[in-house]
DOLUM-581811 format. One record per residue (C-alpha): residue number from 1; residue in three letters; x, y, z. Coordinates in steps of 0.5 Angstrom, whole numbers, plus 2048, in hexadecimal, padded with zeros to 3 digits. Example, Ala and Ser with C-alpha at 12.3 -4.5 7.8 and 13.67 -1.06 7.14 Angstrom:
2
<rec 1; "Ala"; <819; 7F7; 810>>
<rec 2; "Ser"; <81B; 7FE; 80E>>
This chain:
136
<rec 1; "Unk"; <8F5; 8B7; 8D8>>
<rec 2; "Unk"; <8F5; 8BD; 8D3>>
<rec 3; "Unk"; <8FA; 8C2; 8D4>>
<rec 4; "Unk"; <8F5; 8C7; 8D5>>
<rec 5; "Unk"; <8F3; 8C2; 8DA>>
<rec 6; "Unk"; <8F9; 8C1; 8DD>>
<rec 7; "Unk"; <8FB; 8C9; 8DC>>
<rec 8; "Unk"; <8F5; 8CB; 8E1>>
<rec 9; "Unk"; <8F6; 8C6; 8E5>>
<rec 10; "Unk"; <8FE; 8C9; 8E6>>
<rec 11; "Unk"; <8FB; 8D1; 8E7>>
<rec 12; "Unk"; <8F7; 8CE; 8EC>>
<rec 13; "Unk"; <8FB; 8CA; 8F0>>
<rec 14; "Unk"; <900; 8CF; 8EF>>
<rec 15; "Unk"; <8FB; 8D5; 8F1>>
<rec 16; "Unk"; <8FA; 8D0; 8F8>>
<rec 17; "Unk"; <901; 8D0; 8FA>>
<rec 18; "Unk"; <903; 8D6; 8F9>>
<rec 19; "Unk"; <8FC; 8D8; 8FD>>
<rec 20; "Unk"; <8FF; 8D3; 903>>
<rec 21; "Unk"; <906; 8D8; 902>>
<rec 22; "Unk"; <904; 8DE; 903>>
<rec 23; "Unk"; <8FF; 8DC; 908>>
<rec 24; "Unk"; <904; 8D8; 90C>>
<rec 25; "Unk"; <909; 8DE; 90C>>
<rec 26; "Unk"; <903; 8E3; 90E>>
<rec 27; "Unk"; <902; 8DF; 914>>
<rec 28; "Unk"; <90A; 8DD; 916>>
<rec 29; "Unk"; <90D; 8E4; 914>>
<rec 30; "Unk"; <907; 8E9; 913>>
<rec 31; "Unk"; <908; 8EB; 90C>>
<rec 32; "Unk"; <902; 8EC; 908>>
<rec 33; "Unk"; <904; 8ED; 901>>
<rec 34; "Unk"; <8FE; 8EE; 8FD>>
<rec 35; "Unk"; <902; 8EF; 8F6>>
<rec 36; "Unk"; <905; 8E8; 8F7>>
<rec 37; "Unk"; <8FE; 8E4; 8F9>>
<rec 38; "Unk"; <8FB; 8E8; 8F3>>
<rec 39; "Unk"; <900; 8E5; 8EE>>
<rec 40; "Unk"; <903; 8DE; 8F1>>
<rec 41; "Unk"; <8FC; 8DC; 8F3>>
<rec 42; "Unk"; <8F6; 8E0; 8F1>>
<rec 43; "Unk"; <8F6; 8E1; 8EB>>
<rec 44; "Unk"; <8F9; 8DA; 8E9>>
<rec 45; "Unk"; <8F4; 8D6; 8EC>>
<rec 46; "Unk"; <8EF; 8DA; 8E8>>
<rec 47; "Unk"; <8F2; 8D9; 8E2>>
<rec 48; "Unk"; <8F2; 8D3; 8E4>>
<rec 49; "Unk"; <8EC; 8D2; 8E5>>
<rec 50; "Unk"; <8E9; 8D6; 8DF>>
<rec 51; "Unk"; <8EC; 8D1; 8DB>>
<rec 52; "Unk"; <8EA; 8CB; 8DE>>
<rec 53; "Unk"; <8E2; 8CE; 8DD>>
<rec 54; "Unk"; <8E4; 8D0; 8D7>>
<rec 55; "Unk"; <8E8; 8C9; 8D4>>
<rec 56; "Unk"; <8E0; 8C5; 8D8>>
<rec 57; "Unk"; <8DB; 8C9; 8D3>>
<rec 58; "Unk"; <8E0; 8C8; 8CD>>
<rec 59; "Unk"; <8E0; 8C1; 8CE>>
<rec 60; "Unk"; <8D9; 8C0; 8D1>>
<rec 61; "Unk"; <8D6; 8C4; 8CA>>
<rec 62; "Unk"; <8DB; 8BF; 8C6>>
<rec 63; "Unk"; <8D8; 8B8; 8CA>>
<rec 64; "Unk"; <8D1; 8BB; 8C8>>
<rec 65; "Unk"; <8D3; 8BC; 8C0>>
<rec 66; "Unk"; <8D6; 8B5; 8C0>>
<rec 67; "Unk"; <8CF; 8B2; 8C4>>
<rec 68; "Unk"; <8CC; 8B6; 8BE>>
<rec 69; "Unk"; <8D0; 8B3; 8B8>>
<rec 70; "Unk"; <8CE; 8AB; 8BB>>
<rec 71; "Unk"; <8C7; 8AD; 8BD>>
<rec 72; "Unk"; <8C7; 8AF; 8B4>>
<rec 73; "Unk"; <8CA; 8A8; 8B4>>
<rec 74; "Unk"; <8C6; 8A4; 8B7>>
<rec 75; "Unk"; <8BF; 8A8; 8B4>>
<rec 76; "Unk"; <8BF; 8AB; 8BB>>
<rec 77; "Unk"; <8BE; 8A6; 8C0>>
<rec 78; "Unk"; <8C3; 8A6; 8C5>>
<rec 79; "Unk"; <8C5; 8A1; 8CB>>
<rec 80; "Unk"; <8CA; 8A3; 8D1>>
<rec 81; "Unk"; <8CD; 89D; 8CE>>
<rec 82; "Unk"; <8CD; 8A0; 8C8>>
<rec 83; "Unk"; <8D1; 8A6; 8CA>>
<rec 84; "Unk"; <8D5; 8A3; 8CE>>
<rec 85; "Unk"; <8D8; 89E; 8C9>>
<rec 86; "Unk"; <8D9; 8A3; 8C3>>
<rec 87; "Unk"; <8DB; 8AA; 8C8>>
<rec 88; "Unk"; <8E1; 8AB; 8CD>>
<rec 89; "Unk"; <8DC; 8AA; 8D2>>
<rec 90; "Unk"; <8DA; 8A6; 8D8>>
<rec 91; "Unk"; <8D2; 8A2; 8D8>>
<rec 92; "Unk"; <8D1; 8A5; 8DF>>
<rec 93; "Unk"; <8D3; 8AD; 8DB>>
<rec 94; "Unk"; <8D0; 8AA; 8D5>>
<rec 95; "Unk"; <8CA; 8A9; 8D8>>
<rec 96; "Unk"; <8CB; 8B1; 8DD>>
<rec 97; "Unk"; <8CC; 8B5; 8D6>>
<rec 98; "Unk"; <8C6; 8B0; 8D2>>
<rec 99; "Unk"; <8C2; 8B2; 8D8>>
<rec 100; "Unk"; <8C4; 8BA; 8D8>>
<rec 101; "Unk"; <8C2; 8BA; 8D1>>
<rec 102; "Unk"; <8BB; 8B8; 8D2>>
<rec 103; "Unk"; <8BA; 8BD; 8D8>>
<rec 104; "Unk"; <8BC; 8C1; 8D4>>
<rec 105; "Unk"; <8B7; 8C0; 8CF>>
<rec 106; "Unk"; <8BB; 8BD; 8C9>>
<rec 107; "Unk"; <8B9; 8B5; 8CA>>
<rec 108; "Unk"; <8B3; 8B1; 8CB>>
<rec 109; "Unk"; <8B4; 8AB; 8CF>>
<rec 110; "Unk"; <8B1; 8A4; 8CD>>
<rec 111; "Unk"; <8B2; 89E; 8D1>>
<rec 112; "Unk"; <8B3; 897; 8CC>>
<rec 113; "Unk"; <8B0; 890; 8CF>>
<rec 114; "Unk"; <8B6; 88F; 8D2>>
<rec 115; "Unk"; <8B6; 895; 8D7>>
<rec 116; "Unk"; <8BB; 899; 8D4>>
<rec 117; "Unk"; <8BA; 89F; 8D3>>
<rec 118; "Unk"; <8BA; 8A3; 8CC>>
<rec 119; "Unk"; <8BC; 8AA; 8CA>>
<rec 120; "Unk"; <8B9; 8AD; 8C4>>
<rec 121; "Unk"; <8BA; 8B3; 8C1>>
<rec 122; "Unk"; <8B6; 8B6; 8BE>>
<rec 123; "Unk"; <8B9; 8BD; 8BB>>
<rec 124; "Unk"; <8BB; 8B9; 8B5>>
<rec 125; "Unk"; <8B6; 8B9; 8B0>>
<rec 126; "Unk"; <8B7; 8B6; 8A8>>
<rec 127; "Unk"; <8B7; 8BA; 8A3>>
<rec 128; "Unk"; <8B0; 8B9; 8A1>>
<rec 129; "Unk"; <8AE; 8BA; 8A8>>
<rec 130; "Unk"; <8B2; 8C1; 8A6>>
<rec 131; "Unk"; <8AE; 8C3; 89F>>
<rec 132; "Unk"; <8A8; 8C2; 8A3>>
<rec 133; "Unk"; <8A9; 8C6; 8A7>>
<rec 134; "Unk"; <8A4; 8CD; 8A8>>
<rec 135; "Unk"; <8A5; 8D3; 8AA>>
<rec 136; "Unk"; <8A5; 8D6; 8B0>>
């Protein structure tokens, strides 16, 4: 675990006990004190959790660069086992962001003889491919 991770994690559990303190006190002894919820809960725990959104789309958007760089590697046929060999990632997260890649129109899918699925990007062209090109 990062330590933004682990710094989210840490405003949000301490944002939720300081929210459990304050609300116990209002309720045994009557005393609403709106500066201390704000400070000691509130705020922290959305800190906390702006940070941990903030730390997913950072990470998400560097998972799909490296996806990217193994699929120029391997002349743009990937497998979820290919992924998962060569990322961080799982085969069961491999295959969830392969399959979001291609809703999001970015792959094609193929199925090989022997039932795997195959991605194939399609955003990468050769140079020739490239010169050749019109214009629009």
């Amino acid at each position: 675990m990062n330590s933004r991770r682990l710094l989210a994690k840490t405003l949000v559990g301490s944002g939720a006990v300081g929210a459990l303190l304050y609300g116990y006190a209002a309720l045994k002894y009557g005393v609403w004190d709106l500066l201390g919820i704000l400070l000691f809960s509130v705020l922290p725990a959305t800190y906390g959790f702006m940070l941990n959104k903030r730390d997913r789309k950072r990470a998400s958007a560097h998972m799909e660069k490296e996806i990217l760089k193994l699929a120029a590697n391997r002349k743009n046929l990937l497998t979820t086992a290919d992924v998962a060999l060569c990322t961080s990632l799982n085969m069961e997260q491999s295959s969830e962001v392969l399959e979001d890649l291609r809703r999001k129109g970015y792959l094609r899918l193929k199925v090989a003889d022997n039932g795997a699925f195959v991605y194939e990007f399609q955003s990468f062209l050769s140079m020739e491919e490239k010169l050749s090109a019109e214009r629009v």
